[in-house]
N, C-alpha and C positions, 0 to 999 in steps of 0.2 A: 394796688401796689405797682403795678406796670408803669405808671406813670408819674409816679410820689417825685422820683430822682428830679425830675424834669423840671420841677419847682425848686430843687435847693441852692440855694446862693451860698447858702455856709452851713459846715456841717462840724462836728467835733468828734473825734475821732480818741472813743478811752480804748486803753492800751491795760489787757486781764492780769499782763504784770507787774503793772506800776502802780503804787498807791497813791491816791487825792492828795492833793495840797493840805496840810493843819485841818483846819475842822470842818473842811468842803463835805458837802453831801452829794451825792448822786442824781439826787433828785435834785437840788439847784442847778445843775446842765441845765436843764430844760425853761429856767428864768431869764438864762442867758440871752434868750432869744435867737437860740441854733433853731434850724431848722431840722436835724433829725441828728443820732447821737450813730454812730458805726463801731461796735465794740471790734475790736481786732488791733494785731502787734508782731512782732516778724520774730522772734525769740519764747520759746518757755511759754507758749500760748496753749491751753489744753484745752479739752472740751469741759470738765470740770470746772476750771474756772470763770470757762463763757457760760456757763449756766448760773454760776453764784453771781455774775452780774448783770445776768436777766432778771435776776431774783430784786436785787438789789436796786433795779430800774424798775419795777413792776408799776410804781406811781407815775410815771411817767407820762403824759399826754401825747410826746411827738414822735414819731416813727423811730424804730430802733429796728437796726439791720445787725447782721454777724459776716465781719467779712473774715473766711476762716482760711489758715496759715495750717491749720493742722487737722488730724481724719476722722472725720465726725464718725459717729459709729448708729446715731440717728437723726433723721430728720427732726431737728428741735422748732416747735412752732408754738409753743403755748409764750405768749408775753413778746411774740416777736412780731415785725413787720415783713420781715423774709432776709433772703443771703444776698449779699455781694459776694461774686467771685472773680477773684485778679486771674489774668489772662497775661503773665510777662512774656511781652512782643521782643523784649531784649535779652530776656536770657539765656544763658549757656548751657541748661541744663533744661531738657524737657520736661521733666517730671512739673514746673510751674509753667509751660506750654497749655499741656494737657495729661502728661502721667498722673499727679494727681488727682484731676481732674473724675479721669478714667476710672481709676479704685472708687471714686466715689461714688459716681453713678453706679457703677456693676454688685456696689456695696449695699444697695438701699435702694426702696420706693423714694423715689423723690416729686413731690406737688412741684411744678416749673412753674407752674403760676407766684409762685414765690422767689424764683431764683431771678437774678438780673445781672449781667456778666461784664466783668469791667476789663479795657485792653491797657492794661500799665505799660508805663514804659519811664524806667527808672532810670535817675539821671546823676546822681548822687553817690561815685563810687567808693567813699571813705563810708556811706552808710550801711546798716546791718544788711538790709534789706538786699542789698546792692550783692556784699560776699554771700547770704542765703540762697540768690537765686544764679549763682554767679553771672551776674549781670554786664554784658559789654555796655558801657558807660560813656568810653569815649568817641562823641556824638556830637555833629556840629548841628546848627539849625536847620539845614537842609534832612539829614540823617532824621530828626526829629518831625519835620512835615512829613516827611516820605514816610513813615510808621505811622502818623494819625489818619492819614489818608487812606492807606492801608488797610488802616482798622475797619475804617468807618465802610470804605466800599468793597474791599475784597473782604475782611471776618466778618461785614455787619454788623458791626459793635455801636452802641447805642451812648455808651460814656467810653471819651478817652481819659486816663488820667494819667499826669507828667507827677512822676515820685522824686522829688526831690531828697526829702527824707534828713531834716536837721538842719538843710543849709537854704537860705534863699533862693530862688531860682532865676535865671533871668528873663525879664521881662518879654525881650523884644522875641527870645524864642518861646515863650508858653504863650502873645500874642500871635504869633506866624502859623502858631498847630493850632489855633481856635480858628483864625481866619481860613485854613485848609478844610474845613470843617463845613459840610452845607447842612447837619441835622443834628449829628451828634456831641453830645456836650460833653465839654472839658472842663474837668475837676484836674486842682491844682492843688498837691501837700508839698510844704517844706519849709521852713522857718518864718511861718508866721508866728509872730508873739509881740507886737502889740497895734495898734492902731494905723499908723503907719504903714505898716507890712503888710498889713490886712488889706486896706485901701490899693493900695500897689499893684497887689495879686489881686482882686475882685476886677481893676479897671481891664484885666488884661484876658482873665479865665471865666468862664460860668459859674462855676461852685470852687471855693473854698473851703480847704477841708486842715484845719488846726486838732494837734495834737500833743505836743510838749508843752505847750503851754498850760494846758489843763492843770498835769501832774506837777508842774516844775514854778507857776505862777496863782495857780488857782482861779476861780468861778471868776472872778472882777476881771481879768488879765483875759480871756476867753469872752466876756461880757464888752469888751474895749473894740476887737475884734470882730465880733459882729457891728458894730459903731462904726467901724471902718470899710465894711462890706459893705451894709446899707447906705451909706455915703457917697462910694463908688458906683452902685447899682443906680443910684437916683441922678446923679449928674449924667451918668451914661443913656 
């Protein structure tokens, strides 16, 4: 597990509140040619229904993580690959610093061998994610190295990821926080949805990571996107 992340160029990210596209399966993710699936969503996310779509992934062949938004009450590991957990470098509110964080471990045995820790830093301030964590937002390119740099040498952090969250992000600052970067990889979410945009963000980030497109375009439209990653990945 420690080392799975480090391979992914694109990732698809289902969201336990929103339903598939018309007659998408669950198990078609994985034809897409994602590279692992991250169940997790920033509103209305329980642990009940991270378990019905553990359940519902069970066929699945590519690694599937839980990046959890809300307080697990046990370490879930049957059908899992292990957790992501977001680390916001920009929020207003500690509790997504580390107060949750904190409840969690003091709450539970936890295997660490399964956990791998992500430093967000959300960029996108009309997004949920953005008023959840109350997120300072406004961040020029500079404000944005200075946090990936941050991460990687003073938290040790192993993945940065720029949360765009709905809207495209720009290019030339989610390349200036990779090139800051001497080890740790940058994963890139926010308005990827189709080939194009894919391509865009893969020339610029390590892993991309699509999510509305899933629920809002279905299996094809996510299948496009990795077409656009691969593309990007191979000219580069």
């Amino acid at each position: 597990m420690a080392t799975a992340w480090q391979r992914w160029t694109h990732v698809t990210k289902v969201d336990p509140e929103k339903p598939l596209h018309r007659e998408d399966s669950y198990a078609a993710i994985a034809d897409t040619g994602t590279d692992a699936i991250i169940i997790g969503g920033t509103t209305n996310v329980t642990e009940k229904r991270v378990q019905q779509l553990v359940t519902a992934l069970a066929s699945v062949e590519i690694p599937i993580f839980v990046e959890p938004t809300y307080q697990p009450t046990e370490f879930y590991r049957h059908g899992l690959s292990g957790y992501l957990i977001p680390i916001v470098l920009n929020t207003g509110d500690r509790m997504w610093m580390v107060g949750a964080h904190q409840e969690w471990v003091r709450s539970m045995d936890i295997n660490w061998e399964y956990i791998q820790t992500e430093a967000y830093i959300v960029l996108n301030p009309a997004s949920s994610v953005a008023t959840y964590t109350q997120a300072n937002c406004d961040l020029d390119r500079d404000d944005v190295v200075a946090y990936a740099e941050l991460a990687e040498h003073i938290l040790g952090q192993e993945i940065v990821y720029l949360e765009y969250s709905g809207t495209l992000g720009d290019p030339t600052i989610v390349a200036a926080a990779r090139d800051t970067l001497s080890s740790a990889r940058l994963f890139y979410g926010g308005g990827i949805h189709d080939y194009d945009s894919a391509y865009e963000m893969a020339s610029v980030a390590d892993t991309v990571i699509v999510g509305d497109v899933l629920h809002e375009a279905g299996i094809e439209a996510v299948a496009e996107t990795v077409r656009g990653v691969t593309d990007a990945q191979h000219k580069s």
